[in-house]
C-alpha positions in Angstrom: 31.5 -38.7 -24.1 32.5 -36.8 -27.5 32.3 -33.1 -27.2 29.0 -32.9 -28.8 27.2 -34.9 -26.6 29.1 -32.8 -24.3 28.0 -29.8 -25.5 24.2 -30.9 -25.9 24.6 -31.8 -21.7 25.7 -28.3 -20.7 23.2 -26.5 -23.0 20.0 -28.5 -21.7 21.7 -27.8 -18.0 21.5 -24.2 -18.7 18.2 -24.5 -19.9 17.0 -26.2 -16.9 18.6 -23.7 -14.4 17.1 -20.7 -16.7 13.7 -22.7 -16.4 13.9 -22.6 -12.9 14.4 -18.4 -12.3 10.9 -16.8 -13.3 10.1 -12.8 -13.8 7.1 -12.2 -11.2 5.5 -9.2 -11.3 4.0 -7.7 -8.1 2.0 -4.5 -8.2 -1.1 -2.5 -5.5 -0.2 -0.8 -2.1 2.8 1.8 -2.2 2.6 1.6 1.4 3.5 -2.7 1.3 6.1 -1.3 -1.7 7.6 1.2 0.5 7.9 -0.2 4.2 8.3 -4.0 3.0 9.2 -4.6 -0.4 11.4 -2.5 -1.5 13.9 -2.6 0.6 13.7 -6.0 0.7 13.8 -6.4 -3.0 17.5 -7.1 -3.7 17.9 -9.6 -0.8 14.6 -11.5 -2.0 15.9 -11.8 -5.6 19.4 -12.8 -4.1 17.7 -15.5 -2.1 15.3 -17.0 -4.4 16.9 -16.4 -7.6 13.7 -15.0 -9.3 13.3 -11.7 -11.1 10.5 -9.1 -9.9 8.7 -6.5 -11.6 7.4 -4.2 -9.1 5.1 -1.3 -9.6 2.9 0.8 -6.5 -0.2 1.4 -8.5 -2.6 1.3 -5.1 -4.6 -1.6 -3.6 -7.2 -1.3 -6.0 -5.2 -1.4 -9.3 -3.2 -4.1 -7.3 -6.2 -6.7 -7.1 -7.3 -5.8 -10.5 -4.3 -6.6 -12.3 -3.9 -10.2 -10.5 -7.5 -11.1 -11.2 -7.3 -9.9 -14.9 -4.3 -12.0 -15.2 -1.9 -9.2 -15.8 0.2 -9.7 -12.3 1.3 -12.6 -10.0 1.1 -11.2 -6.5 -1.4 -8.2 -5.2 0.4 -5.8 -2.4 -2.7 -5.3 -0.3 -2.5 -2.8 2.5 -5.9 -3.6 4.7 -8.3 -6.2 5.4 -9.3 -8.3 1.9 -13.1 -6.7 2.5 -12.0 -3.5 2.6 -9.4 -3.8 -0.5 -12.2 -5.4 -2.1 -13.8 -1.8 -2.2 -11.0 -0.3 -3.5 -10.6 -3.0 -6.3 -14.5 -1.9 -6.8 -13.5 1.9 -7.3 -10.8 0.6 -9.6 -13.3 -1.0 -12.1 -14.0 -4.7 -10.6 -16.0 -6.1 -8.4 -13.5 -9.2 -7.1 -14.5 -11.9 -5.3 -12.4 -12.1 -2.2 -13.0 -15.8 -0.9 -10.5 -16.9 -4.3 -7.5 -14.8 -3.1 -5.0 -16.2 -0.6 -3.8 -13.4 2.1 -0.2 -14.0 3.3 0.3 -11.2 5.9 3.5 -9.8 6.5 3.5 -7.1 8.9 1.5 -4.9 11.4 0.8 -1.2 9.8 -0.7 2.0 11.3 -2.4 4.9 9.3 -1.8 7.9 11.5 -3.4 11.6 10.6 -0.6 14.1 10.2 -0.5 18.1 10.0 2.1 20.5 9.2 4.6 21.3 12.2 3.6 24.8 12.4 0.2 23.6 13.1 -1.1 24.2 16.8 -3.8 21.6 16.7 -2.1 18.3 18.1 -5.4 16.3 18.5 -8.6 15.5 16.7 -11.0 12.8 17.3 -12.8 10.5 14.8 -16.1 12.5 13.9 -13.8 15.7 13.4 -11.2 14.4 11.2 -14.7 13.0 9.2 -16.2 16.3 9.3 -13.3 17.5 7.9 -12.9 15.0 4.9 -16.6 15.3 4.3 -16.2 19.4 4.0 -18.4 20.0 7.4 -15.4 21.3 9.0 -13.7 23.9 7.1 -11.6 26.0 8.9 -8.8 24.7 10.8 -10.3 27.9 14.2 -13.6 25.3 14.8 -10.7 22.6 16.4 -8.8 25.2 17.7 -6.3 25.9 14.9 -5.8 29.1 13.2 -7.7 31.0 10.9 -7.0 29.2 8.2 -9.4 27.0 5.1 -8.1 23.5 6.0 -7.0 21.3 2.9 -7.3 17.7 2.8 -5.0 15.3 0.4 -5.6 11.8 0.9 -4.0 9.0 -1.0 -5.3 8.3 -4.6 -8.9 7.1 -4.8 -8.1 3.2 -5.4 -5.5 3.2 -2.3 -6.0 1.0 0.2 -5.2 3.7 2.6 -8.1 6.0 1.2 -10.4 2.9 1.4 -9.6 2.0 5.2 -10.5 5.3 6.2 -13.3 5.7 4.2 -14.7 2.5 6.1 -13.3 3.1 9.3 -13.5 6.9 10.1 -16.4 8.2 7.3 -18.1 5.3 8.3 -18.8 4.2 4.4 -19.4 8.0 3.4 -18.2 9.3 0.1 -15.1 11.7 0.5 -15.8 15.3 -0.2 -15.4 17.1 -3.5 -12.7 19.4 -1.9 -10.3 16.5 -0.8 -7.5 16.5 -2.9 -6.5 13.2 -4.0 -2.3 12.4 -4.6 -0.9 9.8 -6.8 0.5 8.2 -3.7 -0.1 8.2 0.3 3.5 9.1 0.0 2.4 11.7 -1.7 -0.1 12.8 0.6 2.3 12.9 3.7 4.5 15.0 1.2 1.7 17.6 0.2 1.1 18.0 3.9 4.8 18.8 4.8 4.6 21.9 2.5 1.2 23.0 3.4 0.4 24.3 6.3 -3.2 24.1 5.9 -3.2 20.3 5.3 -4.3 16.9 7.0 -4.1 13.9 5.8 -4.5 10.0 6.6 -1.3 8.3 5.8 0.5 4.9 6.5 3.3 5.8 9.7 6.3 4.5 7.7 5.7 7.8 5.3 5.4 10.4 8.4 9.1 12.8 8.4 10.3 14.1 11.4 10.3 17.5 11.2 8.0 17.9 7.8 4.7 16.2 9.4 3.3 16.3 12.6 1.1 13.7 14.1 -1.8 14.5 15.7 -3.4 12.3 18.5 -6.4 10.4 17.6 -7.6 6.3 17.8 -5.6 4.1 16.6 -5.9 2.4 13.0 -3.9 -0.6 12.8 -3.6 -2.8 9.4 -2.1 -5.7 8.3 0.4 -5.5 4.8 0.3 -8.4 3.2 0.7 -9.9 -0.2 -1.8 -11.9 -2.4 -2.5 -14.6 -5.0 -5.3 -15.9 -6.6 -5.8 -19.2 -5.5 -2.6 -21.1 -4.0 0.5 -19.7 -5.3 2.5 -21.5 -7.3 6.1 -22.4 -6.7 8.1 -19.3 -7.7 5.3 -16.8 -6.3 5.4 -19.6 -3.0 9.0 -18.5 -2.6 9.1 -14.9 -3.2 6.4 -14.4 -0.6 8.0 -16.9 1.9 11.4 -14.5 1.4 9.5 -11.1 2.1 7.8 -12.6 5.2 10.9 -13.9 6.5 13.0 -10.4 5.5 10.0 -8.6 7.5 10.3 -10.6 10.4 13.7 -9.9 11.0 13.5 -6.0 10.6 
């Protein structure tokens, strides 16, 4: 073999093993970003040898973006009906039957207060008198005298949309409730505030900076999505994450 013909092989090799490592882009739920993917990240790319583009832009924007054609996997923090209604409030009405739901973990959504809050429990109609504005001051549960302040995770999370469904029972959030760019966010607002509440996703609570207070428990899945089966490279990368949350 003369050393063009050599050269020609090891230039279509390359070619073939650069065809084979694809740029996915994931984007939806902070809280799958977060407690899952993130720190997974590195050790997915290691194993799989694809390149991900990952943005937390909330359930909602999530399934938007992989039905418009503009991502490869949804991060989905709740049941596909209820992310549904958040890809509603983000501008699309998505047909949930063409998605497939790969779930990789067990979540909770937990309602925290400042520390310096006395009220350690609340039940479901009076944290939904609260986000509704029925309840306004923190003395009718046995707090202080004190205007309570809701934040809540921005209005296409899936963490927003799971209570909505769950604890408003379908009721619209009030005009007061202060919606964050992030549940992160919220649990964040709340550790400086020690009028706040808010419904956020466990892995974002900080000891010390947000209490929780005892109520039911939410559970959720976290999960990642595709429309339709996923092809090879997306097949992979979820097949990594599942396997990286299994073993933490």
């Amino acid at each position: 073999m003369n050393k063009f013909s050599i050269a020609c092989t090891a230039a279509l090799l390359a070619m073939a093993s650069g065809a084979q490592a694809d740029v996915l882009k994931i984007t939806g739920a902070s809280t799958v970003l977060n407690v899952v993917v993130a720190p997974a990240k590195a050790a997915v790319e290691k194993g799989t040898g694809h390149t991900l583009q990952i943005i937390g832009s909330g359930t909602g924007k999530g399934l938007v973006d992989l039905f418009n054609g503009d991502s490869d996997i949804a991060m989905v923090s709740e049941p596909m009906d209820i992310a549904a209604d958040a890809a509603a409030v983000a501008g699309k009405k998505i047909d949930a039957s063409k998605v497939k739901f790969f779930e990789l973990r067990k979540d909770e959504i937990v309602f925290v207060v400042h520390p310096n809050n006395p009220v350690s429990k609340l039940s479901w109609e009076q944290i939904r008198d609260m986000h509704l504005g029925k309840i306004k001051n923190w003395k009718e549960v046995g707090g202080k005298d004190q205007a309570i302040v809701v934040y809540s995770d921005s209005t296409t999370g899936g963490t927003r949309a799971m209570i909505k469904k769950l604890v408003l029972g379908g009721a619209e959030f009030g005009p007061d409730v202060k919606p964050q760019t992030s549940v992160k966010r919220a649990a964040e607002m709340v550790g400086t505030d020690e009028a706040g509440l808010a419904g956020v996703g466990k892995g974002f609570v900080e000891e010390g900076k947000d209490k929780i207070v005892q109520t039911k428990r939410i559970e959720r899945p976290l999960a990642l999505v595709t429309l339709g089966e996923p092809k090879p490279a997306a097949r992979a990368v979820i097949d990594a994450f599942a396997k990286e949350a299994k073993a933490h």
